[in-house]
C-alpha positions as CSV (number, residue, x, y, z in Angstrom):
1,X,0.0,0.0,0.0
2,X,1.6,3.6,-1.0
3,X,0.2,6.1,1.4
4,X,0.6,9.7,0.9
5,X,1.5,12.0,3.8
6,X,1.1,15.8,4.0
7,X,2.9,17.6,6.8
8,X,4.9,14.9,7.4
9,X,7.8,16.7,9.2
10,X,5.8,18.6,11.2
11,X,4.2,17.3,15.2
12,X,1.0,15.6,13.4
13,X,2.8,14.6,10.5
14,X,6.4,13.4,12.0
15,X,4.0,11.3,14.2
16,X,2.2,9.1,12.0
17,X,4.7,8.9,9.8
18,X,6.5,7.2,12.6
19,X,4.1,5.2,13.7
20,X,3.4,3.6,10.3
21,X,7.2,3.0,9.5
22,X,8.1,-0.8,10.0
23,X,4.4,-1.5,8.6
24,X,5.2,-2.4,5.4
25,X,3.9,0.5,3.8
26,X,5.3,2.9,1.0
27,X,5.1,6.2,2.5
28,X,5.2,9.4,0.2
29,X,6.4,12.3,2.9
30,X,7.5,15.1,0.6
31,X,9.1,18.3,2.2
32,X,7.4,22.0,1.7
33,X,10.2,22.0,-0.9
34,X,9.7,19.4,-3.1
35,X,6.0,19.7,-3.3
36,X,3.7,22.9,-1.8
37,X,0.6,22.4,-1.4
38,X,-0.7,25.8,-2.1
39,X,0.2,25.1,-5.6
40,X,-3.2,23.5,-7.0
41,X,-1.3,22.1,-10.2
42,X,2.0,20.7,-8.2
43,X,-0.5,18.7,-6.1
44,X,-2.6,17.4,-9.2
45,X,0.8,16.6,-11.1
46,X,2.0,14.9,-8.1
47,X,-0.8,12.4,-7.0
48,X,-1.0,11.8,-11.0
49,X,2.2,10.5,-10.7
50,X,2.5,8.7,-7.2
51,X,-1.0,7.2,-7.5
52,X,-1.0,6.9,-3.6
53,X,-3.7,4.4,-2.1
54,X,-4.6,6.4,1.0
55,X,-3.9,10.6,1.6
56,X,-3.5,11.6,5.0
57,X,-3.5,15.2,5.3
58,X,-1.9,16.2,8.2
59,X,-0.3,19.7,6.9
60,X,-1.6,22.7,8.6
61,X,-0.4,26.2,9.6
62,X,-0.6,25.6,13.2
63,X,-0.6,27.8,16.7
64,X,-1.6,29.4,20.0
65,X,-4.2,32.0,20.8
66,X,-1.5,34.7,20.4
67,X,-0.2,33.6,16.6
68,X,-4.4,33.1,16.0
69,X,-5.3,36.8,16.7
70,X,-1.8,38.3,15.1
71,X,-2.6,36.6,12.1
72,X,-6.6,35.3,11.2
73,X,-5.6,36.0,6.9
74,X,-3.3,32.9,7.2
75,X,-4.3,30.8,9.2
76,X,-7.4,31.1,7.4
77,X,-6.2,31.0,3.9
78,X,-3.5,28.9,4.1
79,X,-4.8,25.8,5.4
80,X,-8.3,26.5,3.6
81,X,-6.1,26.2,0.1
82,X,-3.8,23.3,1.3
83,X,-6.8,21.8,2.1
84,X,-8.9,22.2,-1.1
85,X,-5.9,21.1,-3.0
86,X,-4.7,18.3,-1.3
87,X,-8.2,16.9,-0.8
88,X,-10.0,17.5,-4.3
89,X,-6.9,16.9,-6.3
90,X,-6.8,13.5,-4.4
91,X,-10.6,12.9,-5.6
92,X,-9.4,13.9,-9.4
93,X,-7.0,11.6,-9.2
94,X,-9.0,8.7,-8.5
95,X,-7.9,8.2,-4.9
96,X,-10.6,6.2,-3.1
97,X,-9.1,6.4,0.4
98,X,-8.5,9.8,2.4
99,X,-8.2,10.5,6.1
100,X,-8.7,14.1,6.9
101,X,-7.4,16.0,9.9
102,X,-9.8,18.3,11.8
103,X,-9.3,20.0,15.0
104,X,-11.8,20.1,17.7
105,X,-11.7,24.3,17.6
106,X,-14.3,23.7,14.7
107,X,-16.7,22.7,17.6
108,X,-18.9,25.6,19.1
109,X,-17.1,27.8,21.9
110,X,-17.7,27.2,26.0
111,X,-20.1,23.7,25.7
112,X,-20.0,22.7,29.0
113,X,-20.9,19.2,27.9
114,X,-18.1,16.9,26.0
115,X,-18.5,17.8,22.1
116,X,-19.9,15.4,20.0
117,X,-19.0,14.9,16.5
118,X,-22.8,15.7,15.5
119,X,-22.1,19.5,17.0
120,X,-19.6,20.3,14.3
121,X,-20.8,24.0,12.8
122,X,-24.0,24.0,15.0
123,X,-22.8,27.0,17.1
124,X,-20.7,30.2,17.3
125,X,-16.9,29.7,16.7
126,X,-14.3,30.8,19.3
127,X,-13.0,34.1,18.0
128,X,-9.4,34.0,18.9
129,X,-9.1,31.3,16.3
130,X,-11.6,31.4,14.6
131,X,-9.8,31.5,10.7
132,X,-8.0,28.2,11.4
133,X,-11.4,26.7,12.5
134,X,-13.5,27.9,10.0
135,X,-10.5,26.2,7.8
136,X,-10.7,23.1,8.9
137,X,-14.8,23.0,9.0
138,X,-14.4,23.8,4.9
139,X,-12.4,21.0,4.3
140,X,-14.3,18.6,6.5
141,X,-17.5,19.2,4.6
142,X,-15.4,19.2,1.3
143,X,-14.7,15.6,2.3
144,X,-18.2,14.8,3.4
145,X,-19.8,16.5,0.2
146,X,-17.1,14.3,-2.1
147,X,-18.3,10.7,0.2
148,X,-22.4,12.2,-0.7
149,X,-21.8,12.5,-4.2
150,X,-19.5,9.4,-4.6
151,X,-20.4,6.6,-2.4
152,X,-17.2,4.8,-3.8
153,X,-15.3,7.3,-2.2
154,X,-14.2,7.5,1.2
155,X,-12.8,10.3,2.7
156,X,-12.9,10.7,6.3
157,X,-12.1,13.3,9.2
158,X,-10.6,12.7,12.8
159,X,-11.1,15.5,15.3
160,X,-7.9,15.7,17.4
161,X,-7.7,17.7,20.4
162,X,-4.6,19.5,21.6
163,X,-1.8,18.1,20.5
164,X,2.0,18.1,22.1
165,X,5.3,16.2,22.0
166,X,8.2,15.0,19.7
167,X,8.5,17.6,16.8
168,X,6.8,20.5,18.5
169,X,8.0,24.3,18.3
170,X,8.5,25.8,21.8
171,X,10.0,29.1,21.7
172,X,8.1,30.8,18.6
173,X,4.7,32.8,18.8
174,X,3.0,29.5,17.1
175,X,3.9,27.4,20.1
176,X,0.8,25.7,21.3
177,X,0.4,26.0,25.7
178,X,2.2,22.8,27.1
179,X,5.6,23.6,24.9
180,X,5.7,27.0,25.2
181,X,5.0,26.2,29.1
182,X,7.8,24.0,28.8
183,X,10.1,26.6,27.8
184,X,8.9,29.0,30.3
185,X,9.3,27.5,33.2
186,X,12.9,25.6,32.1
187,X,14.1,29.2,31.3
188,X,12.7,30.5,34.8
189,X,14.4,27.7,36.6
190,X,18.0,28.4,34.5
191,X,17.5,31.8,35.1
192,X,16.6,31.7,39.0
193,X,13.4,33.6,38.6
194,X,10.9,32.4,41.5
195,X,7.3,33.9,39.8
196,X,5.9,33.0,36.3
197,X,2.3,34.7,35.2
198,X,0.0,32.8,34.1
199,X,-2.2,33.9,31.2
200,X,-6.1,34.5,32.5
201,X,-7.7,32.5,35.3
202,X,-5.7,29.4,35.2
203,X,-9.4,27.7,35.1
204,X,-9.9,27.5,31.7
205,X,-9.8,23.6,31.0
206,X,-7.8,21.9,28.2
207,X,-7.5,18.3,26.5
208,X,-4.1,17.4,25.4
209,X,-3.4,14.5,23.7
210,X,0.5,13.3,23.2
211,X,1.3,13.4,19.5
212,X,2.7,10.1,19.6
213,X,-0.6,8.5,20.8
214,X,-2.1,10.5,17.8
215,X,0.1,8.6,15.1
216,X,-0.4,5.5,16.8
217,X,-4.2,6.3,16.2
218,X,-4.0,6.7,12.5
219,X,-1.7,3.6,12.2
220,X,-5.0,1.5,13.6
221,X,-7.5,4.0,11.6
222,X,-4.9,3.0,8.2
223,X,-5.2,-1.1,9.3
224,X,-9.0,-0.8,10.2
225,X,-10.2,1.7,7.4
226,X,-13.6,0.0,6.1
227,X,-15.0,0.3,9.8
228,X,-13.2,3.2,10.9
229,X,-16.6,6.5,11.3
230,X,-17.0,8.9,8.8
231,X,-15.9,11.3,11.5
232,X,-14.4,10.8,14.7
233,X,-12.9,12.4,18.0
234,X,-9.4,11.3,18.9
235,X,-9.0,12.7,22.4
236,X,-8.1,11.5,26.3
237,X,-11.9,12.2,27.3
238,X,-11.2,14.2,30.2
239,X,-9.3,17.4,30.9
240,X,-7.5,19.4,33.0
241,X,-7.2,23.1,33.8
242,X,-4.4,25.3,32.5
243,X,-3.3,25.7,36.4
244,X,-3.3,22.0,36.6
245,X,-0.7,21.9,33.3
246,X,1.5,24.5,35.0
247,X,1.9,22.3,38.2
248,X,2.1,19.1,36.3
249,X,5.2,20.8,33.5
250,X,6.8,22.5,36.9
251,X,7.3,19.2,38.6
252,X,8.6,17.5,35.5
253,X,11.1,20.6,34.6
254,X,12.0,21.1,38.6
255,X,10.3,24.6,38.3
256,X,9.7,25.5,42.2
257,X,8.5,28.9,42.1
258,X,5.2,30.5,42.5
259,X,2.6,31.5,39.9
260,X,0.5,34.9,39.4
261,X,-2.6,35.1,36.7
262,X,-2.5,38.1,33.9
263,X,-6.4,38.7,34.0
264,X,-5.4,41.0,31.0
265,X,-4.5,38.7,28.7
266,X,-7.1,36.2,26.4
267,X,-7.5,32.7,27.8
268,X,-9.9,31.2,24.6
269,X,-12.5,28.9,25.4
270,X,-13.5,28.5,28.8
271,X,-13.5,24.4,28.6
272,X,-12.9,22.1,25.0
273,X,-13.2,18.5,26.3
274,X,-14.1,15.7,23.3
275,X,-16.4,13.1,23.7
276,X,-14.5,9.5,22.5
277,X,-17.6,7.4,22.9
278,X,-16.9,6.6,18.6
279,X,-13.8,6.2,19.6
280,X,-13.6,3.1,22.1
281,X,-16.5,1.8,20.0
282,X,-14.0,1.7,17.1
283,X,-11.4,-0.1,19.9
284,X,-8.6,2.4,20.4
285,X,-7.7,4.5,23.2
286,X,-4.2,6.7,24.2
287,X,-1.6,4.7,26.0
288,X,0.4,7.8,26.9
289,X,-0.3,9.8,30.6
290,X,-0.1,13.2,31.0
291,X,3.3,13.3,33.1
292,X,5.0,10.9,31.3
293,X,3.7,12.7,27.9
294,X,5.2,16.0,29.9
295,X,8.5,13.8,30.6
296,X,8.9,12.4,27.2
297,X,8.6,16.0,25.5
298,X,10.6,17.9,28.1
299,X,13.3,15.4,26.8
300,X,12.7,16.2,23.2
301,X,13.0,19.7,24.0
302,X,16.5,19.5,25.5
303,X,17.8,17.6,22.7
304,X,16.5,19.7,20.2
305,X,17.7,22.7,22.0
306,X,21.3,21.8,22.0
């Protein structure tokens, strides 16, 4: 089986591509350089050629609330066009197979209740990243209008949540919380600084999923394709709040200080917790627990900052 692989050197990507090494699969993983995808007719040339079996778009211009609001044009655009290419150009050239990745900010903003895939564009977006969503909800329907019209087709979405681990960016403005936490609190502790602020409340509640527990998902979605949902969560199914990752990142980088909350700065949504009930129906769940997630990244992140 030849499976084609978008994004493969970035956390999503570098993930699966990992995870389905040693499988006996041909895996396509093209850099930015020797095929973008914003370029509609590079992509169409491409899959022409390669004639992949299964596309697993994974590329995405990813960040945190901060990149989200500095920039709405691009993360709107760009992953709206990768998107459109990558997934109709895979249609045109006859590929029957396609999983899709979503993110669960293209649920509805502050449900109090676990989000359910049915609740996908049935409620106002959260505006701080609000392009990227609206992104990913285009080319979700663009894969559920292709499956309508072509029942031969199958193109299918998973809804991660938060992602974090090997192949993350932790010092940049498009560092997602738990590595740019990371960095924080290891550059506090070098530095002898005893208080780290905290942006908002701290109560705000988060699901992080390790990235490696991700690419170990799509290896079983890849192996169990014909029975694998239309369109599915792939999350822990609980959550914790953004104090709560603080406390847990400080213990793992020896961070022994105290904590204040910046009331002025944006927090997003006030909770973003998947429901998994398609999920353990389908028979996978993460292997991978918060500290030793946390453990396993911090150690990443001092090997790639050497």
């Amino acid at each position: 089986m030849k499976i084609f692989i978008t994004g493969a050197h970035g956390l999503a990507g570098g993930n699966i591509v990992e995870a389905l090494q040693g499988m006996g699969y041909e895996l396509l993983t093209p850099t930015h350089r020797e095929l973008d995808l914003l370029d509609c007719a590079a992509v169409a040339a491409y899959l022409e050629k390669q004639q992949p079996d299964v596309v697993i778009h994974a590329a995405g211009v990813v960040g945190g609330i901060a990149a989200n609001i500095k920039a709405p044009v691009r993360f709107l655009l760009t992953n709206m066009d990768m998107g459109r290419n990558v997934i109709y150009e895979s249609y045109q050239a006859g590929v029957k197979k396609l999983i899709n990745l979503g993110s669960s900010c293209m649920y509805p903003r502050n449900s109090e209740k676990p989000l359910t895939e049915e609740m996908v564009l049935t409620g106002e977006l959260e505006p701080t990243n609000e392009g990227y969503a609206l992104a990913k909800c285009m080319c979700t329907r663009l894969c559920q209008y292709l499956d309508q019209e072509n029942p031969s087709c199958q193109y299918k979405t998973l809804i991660p949540c938060n992602l974090y681990g090997k192949g993350d960016k932790f010092r940049t403005e498009r560092a997602h919380m738990i590595p740019a936490v990371i960095h924080k609190l290891y550059m506090a502790k070098k530095e002898g600084r005893t208080e780290v602020s905290i942006w908002g409340s701290g109560k705000a509640r988060r699901e992080f999923l390790y990235a490696g527990d991700l690419g170990d998902c799509v290896r079983y979605c890849v192996a169990h394709f014909d029975t694998m949902p239309n369109l599915m969560n792939v999350g822990l199914g609980h959550d914790y709040t953004v104090d709560e990752y603080y406390e847990a990142i400080a213990n793992v980088v020896g961070y022994d200080g105290t904590f204040t909350h910046d009331l002025s700065k944006p927090e997003g949504m006030k909770r973003k917790l998947t429901d998994i009930t398609r999920l353990r129906a389908f028979g996978w769940q993460p292997k991978t627990c918060l500290e030793n997630g946390i453990r396993k990244t911090f150690e990443y992140y001092l090997t790639s900052e050497k």
